[in-house]
mmCIF file of the N, C-alpha and C atoms, coordinates in Angstrom:
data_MODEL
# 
_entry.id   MODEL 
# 
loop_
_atom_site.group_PDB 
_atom_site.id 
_atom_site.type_symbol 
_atom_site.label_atom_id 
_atom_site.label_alt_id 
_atom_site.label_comp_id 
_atom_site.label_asym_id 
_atom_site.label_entity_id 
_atom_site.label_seq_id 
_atom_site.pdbx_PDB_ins_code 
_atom_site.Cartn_x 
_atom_site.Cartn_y 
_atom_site.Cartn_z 
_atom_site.occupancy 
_atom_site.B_iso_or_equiv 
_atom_site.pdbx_formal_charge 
_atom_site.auth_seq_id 
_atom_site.auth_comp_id 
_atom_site.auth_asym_id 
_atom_site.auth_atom_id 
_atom_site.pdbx_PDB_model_num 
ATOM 1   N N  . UNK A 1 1  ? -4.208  -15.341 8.772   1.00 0.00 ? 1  UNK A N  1 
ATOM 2   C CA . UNK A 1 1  ? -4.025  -14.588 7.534   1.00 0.00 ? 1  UNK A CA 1 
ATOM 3   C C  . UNK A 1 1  ? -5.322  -14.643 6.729   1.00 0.00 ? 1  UNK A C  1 
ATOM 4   N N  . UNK A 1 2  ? -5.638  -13.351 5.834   1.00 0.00 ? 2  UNK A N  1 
ATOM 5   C CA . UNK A 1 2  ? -7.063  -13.542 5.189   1.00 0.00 ? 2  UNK A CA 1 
ATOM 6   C C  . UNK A 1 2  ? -6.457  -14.379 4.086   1.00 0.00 ? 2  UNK A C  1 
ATOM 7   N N  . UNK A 1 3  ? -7.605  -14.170 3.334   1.00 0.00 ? 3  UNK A N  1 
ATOM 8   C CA . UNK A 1 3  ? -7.691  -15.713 1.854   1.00 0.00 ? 3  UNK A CA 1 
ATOM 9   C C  . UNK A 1 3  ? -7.742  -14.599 0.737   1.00 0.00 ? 3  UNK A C  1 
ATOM 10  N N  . UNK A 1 4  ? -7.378  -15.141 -0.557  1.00 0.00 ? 4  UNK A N  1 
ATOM 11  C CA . UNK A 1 4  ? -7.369  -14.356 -1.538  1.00 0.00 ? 4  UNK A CA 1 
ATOM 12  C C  . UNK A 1 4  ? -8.617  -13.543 -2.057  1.00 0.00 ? 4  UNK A C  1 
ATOM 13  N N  . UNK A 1 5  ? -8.472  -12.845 -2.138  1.00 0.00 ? 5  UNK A N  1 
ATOM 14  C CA . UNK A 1 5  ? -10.192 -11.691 -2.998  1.00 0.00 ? 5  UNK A CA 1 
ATOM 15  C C  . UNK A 1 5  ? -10.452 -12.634 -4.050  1.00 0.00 ? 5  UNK A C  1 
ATOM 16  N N  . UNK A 1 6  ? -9.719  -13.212 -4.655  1.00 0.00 ? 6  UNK A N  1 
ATOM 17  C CA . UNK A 1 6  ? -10.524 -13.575 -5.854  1.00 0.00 ? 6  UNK A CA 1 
ATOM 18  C C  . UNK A 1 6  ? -11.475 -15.193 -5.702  1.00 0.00 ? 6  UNK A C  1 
ATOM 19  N N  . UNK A 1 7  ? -12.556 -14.816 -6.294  1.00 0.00 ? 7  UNK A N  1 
ATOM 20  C CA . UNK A 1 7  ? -13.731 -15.939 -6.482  1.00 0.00 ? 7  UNK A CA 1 
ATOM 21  C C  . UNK A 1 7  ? -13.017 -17.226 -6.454  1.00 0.00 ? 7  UNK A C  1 
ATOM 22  N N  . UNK A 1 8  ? -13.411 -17.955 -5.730  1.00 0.00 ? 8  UNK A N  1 
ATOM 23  C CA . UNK A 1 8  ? -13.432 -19.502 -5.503  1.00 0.00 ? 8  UNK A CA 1 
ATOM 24  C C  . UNK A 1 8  ? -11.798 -19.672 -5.399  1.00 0.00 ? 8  UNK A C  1 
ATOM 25  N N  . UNK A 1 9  ? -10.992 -18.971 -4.800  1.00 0.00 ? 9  UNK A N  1 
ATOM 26  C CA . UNK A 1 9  ? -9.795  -19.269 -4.752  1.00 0.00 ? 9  UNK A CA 1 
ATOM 27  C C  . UNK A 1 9  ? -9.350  -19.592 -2.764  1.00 0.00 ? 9  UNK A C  1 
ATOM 28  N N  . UNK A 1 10 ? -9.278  -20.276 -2.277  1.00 0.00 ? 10 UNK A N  1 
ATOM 29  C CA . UNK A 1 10 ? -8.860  -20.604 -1.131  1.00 0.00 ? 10 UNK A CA 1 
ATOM 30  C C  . UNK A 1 10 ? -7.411  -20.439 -0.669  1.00 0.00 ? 10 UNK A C  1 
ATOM 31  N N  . UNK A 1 11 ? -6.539  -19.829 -1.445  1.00 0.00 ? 11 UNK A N  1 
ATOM 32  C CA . UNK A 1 11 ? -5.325  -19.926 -0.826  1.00 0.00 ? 11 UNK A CA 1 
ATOM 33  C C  . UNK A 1 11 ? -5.369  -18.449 0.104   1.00 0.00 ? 11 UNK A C  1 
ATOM 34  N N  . UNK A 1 12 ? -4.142  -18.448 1.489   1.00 0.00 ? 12 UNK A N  1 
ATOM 35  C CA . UNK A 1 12 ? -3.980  -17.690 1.860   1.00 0.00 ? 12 UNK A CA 1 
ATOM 36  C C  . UNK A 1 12 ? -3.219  -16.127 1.186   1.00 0.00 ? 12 UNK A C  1 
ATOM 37  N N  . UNK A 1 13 ? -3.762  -14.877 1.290   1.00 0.00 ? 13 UNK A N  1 
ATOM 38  C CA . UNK A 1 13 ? -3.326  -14.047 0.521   1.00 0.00 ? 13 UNK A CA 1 
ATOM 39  C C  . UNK A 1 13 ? -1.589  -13.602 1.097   1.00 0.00 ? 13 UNK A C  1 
ATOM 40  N N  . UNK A 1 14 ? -0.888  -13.110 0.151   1.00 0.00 ? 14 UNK A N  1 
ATOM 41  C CA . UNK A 1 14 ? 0.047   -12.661 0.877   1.00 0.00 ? 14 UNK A CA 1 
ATOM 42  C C  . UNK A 1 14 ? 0.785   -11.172 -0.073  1.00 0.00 ? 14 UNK A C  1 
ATOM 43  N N  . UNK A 1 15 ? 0.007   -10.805 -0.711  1.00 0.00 ? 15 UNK A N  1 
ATOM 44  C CA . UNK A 1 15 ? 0.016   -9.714  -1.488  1.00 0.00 ? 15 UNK A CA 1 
ATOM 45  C C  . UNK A 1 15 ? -1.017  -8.354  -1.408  1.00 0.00 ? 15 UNK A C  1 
ATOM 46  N N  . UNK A 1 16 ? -0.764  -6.910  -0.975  1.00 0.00 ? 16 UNK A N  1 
ATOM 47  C CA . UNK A 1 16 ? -1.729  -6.071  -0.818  1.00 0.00 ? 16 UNK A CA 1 
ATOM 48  C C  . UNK A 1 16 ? -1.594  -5.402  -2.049  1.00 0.00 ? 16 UNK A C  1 
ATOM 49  N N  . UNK A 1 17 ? -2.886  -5.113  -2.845  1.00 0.00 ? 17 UNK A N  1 
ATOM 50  C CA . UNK A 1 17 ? -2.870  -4.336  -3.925  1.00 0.00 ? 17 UNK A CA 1 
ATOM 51  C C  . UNK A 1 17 ? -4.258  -3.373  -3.935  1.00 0.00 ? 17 UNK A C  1 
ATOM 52  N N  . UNK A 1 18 ? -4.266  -2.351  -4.777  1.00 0.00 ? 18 UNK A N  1 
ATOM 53  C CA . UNK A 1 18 ? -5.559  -1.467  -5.021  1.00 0.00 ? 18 UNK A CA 1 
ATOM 54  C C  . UNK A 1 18 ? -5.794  -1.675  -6.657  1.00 0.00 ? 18 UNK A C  1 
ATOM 55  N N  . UNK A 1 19 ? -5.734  -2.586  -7.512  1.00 0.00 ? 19 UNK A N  1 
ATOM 56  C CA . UNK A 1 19 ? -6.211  -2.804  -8.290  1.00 0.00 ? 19 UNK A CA 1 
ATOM 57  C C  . UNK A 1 19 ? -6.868  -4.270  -7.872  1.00 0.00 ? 19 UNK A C  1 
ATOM 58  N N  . UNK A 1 20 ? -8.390  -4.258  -8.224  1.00 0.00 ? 20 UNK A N  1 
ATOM 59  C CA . UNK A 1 20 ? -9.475  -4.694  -8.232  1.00 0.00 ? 20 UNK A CA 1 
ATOM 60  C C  . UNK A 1 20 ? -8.984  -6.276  -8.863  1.00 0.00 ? 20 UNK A C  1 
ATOM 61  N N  . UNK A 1 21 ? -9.622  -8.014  -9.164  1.00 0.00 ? 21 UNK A N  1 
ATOM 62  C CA . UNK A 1 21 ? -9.433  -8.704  -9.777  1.00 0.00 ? 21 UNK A CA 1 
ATOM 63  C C  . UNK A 1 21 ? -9.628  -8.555  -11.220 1.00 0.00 ? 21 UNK A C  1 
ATOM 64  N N  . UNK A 1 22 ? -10.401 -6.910  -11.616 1.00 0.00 ? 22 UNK A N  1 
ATOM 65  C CA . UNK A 1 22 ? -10.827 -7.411  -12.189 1.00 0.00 ? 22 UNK A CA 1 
ATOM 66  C C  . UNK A 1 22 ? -9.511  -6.143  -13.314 1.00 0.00 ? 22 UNK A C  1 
ATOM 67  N N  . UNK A 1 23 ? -8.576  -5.488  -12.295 1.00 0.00 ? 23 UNK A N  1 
ATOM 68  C CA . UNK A 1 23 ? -7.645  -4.847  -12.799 1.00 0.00 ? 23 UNK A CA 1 
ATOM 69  C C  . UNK A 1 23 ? -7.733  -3.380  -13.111 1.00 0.00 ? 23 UNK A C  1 
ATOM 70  N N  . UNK A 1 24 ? -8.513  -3.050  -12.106 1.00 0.00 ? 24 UNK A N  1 
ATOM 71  C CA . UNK A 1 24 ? -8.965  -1.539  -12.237 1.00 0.00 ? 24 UNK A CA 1 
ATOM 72  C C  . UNK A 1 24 ? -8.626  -1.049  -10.764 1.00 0.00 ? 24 UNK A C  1 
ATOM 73  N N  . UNK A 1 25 ? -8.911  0.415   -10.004 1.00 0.00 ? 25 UNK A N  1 
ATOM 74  C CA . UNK A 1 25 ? -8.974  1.113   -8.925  1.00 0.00 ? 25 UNK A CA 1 
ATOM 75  C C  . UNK A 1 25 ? -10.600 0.757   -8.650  1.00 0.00 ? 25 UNK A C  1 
ATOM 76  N N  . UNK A 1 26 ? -10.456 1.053   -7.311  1.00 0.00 ? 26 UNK A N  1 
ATOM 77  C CA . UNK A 1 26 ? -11.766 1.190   -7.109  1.00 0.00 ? 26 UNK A CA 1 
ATOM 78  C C  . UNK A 1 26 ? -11.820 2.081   -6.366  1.00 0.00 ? 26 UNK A C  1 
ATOM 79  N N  . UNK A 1 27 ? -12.576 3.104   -5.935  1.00 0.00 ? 27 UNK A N  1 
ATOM 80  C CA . UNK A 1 27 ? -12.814 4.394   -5.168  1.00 0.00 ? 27 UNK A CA 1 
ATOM 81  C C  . UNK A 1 27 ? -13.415 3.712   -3.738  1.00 0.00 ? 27 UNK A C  1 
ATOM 82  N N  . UNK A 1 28 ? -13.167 4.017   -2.631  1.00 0.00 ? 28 UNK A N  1 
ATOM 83  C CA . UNK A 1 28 ? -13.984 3.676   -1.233  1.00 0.00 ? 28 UNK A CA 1 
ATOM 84  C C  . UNK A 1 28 ? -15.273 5.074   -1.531  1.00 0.00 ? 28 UNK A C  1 
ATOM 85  N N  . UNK A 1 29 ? -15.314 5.677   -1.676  1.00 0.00 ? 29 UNK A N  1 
ATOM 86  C CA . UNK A 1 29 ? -16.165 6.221   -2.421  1.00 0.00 ? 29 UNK A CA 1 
ATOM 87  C C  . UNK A 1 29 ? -16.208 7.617   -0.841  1.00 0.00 ? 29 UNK A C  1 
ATOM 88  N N  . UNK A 1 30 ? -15.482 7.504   0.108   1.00 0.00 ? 30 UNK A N  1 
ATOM 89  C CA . UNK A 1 30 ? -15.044 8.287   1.228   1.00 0.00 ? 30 UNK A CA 1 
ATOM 90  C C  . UNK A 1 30 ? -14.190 9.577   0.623   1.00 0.00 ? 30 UNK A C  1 
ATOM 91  N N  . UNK A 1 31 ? -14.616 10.532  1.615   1.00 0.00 ? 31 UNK A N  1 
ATOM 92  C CA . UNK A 1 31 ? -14.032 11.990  1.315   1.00 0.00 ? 31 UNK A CA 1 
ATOM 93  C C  . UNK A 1 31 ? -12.340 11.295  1.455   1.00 0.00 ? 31 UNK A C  1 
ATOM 94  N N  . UNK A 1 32 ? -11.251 11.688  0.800   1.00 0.00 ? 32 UNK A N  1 
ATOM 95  C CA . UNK A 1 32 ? -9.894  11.098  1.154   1.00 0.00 ? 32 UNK A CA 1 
ATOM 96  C C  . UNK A 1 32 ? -9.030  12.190  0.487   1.00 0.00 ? 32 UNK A C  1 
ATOM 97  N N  . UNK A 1 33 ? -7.805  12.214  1.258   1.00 0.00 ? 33 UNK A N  1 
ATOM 98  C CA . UNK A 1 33 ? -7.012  13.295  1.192   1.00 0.00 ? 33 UNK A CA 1 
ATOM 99  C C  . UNK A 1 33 ? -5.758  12.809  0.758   1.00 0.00 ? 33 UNK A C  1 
ATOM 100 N N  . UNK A 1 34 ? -5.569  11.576  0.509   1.00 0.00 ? 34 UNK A N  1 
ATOM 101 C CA . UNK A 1 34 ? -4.287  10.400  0.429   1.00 0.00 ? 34 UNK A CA 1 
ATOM 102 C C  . UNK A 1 34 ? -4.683  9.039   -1.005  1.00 0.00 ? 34 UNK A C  1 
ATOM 103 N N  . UNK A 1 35 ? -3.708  9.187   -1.704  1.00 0.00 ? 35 UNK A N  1 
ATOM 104 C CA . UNK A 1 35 ? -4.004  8.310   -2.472  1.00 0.00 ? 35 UNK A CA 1 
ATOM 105 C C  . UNK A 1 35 ? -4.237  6.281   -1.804  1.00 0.00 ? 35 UNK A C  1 
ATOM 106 N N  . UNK A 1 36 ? -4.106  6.016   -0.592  1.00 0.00 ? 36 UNK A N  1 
ATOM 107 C CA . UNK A 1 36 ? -4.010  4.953   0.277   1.00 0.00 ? 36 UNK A CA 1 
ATOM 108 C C  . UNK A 1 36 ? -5.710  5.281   1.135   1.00 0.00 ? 36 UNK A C  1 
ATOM 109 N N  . UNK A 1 37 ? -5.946  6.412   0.851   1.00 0.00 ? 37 UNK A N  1 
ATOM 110 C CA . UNK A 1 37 ? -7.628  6.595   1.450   1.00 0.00 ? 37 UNK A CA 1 
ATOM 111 C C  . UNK A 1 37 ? -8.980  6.952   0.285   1.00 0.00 ? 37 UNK A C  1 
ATOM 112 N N  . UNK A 1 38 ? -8.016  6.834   -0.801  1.00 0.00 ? 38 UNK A N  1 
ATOM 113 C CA . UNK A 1 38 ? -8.976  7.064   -1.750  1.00 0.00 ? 38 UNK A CA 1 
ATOM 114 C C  . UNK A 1 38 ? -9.453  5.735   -2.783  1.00 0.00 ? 38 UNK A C  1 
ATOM 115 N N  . UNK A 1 39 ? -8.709  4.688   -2.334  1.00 0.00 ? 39 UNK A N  1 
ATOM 116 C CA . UNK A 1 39 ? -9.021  3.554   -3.288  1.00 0.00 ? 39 UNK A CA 1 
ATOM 117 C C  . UNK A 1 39 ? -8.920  2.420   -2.278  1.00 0.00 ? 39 UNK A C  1 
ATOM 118 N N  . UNK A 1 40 ? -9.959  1.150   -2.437  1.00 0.00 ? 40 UNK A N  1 
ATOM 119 C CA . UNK A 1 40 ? -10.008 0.104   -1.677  1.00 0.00 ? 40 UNK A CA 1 
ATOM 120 C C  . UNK A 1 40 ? -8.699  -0.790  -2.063  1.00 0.00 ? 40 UNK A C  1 
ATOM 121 N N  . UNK A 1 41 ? -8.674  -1.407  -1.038  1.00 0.00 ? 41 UNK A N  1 
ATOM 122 C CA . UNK A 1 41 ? -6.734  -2.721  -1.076  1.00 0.00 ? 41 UNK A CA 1 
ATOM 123 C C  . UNK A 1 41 ? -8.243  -3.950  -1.223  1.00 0.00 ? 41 UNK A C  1 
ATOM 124 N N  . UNK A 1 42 ? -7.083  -4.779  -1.887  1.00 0.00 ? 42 UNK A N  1 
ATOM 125 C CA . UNK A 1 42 ? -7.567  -6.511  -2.562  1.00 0.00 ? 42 UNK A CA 1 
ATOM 126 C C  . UNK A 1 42 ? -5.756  -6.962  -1.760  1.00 0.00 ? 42 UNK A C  1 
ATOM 127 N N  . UNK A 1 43 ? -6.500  -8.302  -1.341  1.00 0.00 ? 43 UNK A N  1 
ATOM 128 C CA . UNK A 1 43 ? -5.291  -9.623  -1.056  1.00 0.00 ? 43 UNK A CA 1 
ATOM 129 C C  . UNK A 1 43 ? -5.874  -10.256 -1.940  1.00 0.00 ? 43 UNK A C  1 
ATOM 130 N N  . UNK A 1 44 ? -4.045  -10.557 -1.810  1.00 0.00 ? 44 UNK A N  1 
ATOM 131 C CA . UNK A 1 44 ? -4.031  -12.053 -3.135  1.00 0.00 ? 44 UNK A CA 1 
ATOM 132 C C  . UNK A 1 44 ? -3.469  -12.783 -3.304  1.00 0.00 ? 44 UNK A C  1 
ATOM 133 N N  . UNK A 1 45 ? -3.031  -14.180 -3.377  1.00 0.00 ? 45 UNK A N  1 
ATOM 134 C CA . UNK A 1 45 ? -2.605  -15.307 -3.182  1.00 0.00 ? 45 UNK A CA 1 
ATOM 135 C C  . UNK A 1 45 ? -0.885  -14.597 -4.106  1.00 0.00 ? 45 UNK A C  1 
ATOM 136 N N  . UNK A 1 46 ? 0.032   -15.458 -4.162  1.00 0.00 ? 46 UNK A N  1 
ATOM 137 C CA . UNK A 1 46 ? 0.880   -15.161 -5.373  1.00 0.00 ? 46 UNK A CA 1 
ATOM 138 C C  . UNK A 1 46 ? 0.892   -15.318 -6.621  1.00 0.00 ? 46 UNK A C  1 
ATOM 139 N N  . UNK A 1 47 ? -0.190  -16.315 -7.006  1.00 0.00 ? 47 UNK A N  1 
ATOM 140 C CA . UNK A 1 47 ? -0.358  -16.875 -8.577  1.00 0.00 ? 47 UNK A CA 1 
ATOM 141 C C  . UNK A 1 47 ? -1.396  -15.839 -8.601  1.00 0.00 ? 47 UNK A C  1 
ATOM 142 N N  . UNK A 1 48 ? -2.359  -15.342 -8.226  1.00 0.00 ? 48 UNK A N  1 
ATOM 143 C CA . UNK A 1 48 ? -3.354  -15.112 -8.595  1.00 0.00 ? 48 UNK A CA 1 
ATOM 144 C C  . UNK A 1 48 ? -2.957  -12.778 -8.656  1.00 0.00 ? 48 UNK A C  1 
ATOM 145 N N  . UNK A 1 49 ? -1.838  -12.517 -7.788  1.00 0.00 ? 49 UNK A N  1 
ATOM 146 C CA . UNK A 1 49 ? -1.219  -11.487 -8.127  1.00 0.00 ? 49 UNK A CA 1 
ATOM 147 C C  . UNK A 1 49 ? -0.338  -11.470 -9.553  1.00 0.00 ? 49 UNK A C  1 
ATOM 148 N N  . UNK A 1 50 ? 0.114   -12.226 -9.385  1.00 0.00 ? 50 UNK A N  1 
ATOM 149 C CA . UNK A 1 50 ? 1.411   -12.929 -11.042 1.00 0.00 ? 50 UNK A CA 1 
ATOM 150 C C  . UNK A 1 50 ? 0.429   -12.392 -12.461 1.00 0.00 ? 50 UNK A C  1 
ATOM 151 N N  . UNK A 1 51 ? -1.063  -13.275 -11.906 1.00 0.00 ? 51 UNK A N  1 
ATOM 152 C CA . UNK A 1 51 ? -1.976  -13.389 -13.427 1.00 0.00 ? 51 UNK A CA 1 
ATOM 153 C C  . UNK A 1 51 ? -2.561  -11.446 -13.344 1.00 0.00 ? 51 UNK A C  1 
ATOM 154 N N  . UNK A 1 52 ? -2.812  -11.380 -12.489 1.00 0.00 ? 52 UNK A N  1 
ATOM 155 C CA . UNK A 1 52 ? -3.213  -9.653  -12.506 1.00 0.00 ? 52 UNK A CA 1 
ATOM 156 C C  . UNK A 1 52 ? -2.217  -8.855  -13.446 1.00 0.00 ? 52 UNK A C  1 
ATOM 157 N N  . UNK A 1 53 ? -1.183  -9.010  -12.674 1.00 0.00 ? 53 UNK A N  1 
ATOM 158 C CA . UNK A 1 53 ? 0.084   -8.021  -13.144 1.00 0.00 ? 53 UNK A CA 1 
ATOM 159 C C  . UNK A 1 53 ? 0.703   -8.335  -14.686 1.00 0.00 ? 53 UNK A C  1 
ATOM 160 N N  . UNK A 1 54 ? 0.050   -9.441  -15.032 1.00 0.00 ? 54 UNK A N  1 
ATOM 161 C CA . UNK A 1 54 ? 0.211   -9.939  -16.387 1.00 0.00 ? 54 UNK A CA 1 
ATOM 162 C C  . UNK A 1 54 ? -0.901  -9.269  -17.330 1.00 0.00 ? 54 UNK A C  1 
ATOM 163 N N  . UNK A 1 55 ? -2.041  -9.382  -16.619 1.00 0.00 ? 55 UNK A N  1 
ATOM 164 C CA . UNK A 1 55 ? -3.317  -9.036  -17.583 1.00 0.00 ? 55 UNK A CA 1 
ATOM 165 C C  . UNK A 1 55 ? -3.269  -7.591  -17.462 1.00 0.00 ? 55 UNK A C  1 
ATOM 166 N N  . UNK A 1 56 ? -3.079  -7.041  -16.552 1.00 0.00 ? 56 UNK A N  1 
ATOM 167 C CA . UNK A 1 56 ? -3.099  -5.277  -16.302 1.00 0.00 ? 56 UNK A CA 1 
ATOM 168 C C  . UNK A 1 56 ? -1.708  -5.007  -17.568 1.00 0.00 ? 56 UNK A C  1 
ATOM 169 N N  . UNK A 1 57 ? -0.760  -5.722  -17.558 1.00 0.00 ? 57 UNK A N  1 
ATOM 170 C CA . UNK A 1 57 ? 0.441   -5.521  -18.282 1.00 0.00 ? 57 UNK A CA 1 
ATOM 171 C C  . UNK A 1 57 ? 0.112   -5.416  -19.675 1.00 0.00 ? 57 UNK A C  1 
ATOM 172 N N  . UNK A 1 58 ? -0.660  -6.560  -20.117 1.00 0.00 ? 58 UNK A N  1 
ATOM 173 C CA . UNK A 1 58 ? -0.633  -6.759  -21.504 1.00 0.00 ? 58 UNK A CA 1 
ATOM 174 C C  . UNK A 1 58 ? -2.271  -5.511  -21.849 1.00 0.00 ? 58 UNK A C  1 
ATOM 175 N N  . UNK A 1 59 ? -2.883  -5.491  -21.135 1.00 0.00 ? 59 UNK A N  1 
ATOM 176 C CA . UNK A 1 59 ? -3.560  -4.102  -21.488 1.00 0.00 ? 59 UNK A CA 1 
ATOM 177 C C  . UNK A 1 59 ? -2.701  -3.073  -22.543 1.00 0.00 ? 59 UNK A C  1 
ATOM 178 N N  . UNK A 1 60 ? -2.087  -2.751  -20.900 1.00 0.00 ? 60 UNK A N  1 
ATOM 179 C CA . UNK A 1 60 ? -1.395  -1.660  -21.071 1.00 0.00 ? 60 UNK A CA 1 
ATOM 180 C C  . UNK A 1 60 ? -0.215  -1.505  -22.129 1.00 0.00 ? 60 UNK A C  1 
ATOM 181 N N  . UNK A 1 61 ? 0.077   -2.189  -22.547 1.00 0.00 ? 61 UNK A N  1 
ATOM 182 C CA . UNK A 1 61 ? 1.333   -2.854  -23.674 1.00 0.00 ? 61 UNK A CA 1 
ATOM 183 C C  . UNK A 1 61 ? 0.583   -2.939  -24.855 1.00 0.00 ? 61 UNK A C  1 
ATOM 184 N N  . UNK A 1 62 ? -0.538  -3.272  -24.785 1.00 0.00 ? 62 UNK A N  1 
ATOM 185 C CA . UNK A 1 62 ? -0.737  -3.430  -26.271 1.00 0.00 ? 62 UNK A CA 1 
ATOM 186 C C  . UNK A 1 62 ? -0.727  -2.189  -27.411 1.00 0.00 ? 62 UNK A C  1 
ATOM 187 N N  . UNK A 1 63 ? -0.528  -2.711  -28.635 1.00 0.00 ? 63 UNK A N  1 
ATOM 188 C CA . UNK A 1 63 ? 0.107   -1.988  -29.675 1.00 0.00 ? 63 UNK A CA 1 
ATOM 189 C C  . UNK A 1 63 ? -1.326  -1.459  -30.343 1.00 0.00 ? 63 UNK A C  1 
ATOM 190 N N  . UNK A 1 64 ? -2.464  -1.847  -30.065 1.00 0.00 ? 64 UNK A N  1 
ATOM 191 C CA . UNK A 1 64 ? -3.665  -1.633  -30.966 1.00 0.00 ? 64 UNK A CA 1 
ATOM 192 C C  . UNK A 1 64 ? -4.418  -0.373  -30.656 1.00 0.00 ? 64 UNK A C  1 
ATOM 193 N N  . UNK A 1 65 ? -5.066  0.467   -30.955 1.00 0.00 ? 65 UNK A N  1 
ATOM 194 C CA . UNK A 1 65 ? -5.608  1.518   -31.312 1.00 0.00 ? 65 UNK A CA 1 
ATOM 195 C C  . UNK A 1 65 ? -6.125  1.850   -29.621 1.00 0.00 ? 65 UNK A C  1 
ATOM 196 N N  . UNK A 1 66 ? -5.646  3.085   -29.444 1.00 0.00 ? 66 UNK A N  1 
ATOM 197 C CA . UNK A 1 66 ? -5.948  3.920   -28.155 1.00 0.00 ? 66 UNK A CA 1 
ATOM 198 C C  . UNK A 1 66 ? -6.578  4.399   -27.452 1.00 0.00 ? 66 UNK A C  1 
ATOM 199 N N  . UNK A 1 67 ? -7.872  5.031   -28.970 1.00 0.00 ? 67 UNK A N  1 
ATOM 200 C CA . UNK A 1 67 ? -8.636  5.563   -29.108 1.00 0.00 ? 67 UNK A CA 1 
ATOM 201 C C  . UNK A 1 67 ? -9.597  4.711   -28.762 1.00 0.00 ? 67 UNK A C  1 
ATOM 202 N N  . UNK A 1 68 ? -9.895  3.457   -28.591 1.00 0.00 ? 68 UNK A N  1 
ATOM 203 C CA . UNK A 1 68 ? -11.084 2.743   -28.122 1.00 0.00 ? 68 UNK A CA 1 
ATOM 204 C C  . UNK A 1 68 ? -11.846 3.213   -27.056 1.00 0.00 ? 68 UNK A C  1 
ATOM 205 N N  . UNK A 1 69 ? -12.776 2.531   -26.617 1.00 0.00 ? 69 UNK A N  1 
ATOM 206 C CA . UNK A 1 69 ? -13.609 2.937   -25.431 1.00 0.00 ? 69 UNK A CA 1 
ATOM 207 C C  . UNK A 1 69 ? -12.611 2.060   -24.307 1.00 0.00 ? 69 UNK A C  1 
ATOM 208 N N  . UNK A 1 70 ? -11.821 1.416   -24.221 1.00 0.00 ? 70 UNK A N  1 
ATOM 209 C CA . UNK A 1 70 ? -11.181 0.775   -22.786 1.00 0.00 ? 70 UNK A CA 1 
ATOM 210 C C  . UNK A 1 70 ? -10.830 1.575   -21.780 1.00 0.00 ? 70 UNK A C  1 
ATOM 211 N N  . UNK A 1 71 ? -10.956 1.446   -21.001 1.00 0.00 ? 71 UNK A N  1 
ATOM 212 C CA . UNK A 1 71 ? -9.950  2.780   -20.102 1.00 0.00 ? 71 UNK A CA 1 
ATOM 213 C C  . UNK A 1 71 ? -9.321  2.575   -19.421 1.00 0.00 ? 71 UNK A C  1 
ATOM 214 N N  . UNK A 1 72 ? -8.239  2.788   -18.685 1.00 0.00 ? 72 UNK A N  1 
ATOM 215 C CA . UNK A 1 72 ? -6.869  3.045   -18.161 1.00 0.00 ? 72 UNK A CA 1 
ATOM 216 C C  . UNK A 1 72 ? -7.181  2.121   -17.080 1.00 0.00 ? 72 UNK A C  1 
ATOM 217 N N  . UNK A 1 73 ? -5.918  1.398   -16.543 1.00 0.00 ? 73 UNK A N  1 
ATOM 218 C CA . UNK A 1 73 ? -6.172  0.911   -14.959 1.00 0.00 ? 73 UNK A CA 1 
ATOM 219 C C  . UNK A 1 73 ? -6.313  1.761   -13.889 1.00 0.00 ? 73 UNK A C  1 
ATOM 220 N N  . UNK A 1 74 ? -6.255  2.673   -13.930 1.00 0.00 ? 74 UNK A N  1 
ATOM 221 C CA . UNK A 1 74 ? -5.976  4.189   -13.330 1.00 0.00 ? 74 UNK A CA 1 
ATOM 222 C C  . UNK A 1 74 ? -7.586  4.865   -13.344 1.00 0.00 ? 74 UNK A C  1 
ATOM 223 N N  . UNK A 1 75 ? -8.103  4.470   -14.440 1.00 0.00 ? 75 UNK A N  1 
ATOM 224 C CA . UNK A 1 75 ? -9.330  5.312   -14.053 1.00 0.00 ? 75 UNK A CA 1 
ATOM 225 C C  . UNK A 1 75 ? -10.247 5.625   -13.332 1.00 0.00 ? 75 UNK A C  1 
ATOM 226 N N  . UNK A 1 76 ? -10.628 6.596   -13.337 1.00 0.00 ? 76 UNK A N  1 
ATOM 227 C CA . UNK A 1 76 ? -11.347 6.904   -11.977 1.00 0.00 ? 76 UNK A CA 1 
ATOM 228 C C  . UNK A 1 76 ? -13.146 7.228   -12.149 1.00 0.00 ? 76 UNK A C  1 
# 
């Protein structure tokens, strides 16, 4: 089994995702006709998926002004 994407973490991954550690998409940057050929997959341990889906969450949840420069987990 591979090991988790994220930095200095040694556990075995057991989670496939296309948001990045750092909670974004990333483009393979390849001509793609399929949303599964248009963005690179990350493994990831289970704690270290848990803390993603938390931090992508509370992004996205928060109540504070919209209009900022942040941009979407989605963006492209």
């Amino acid at each position: 089994m591979e090991r988790c994407d994220v930095d200095g973490c040694e556990a075995e991954a057991d989670k496939i995702s296309r948001l990045s550690p750092e909670g974004f998409l990333v483009g393979t940057g390849n001509k793609a006709y399929s949303f599964r050929e248009a963005y690179k997959r990350f493994r990831y341990c289970s704690h270290h998926h848990n803390e993603l889906m938390k931090s992508v969450w509370s992004r996205v949840n928060e109540k504070g002004d919209k209009s900022d420069d942040h941009v979407a987990p989605t963006a492209i």
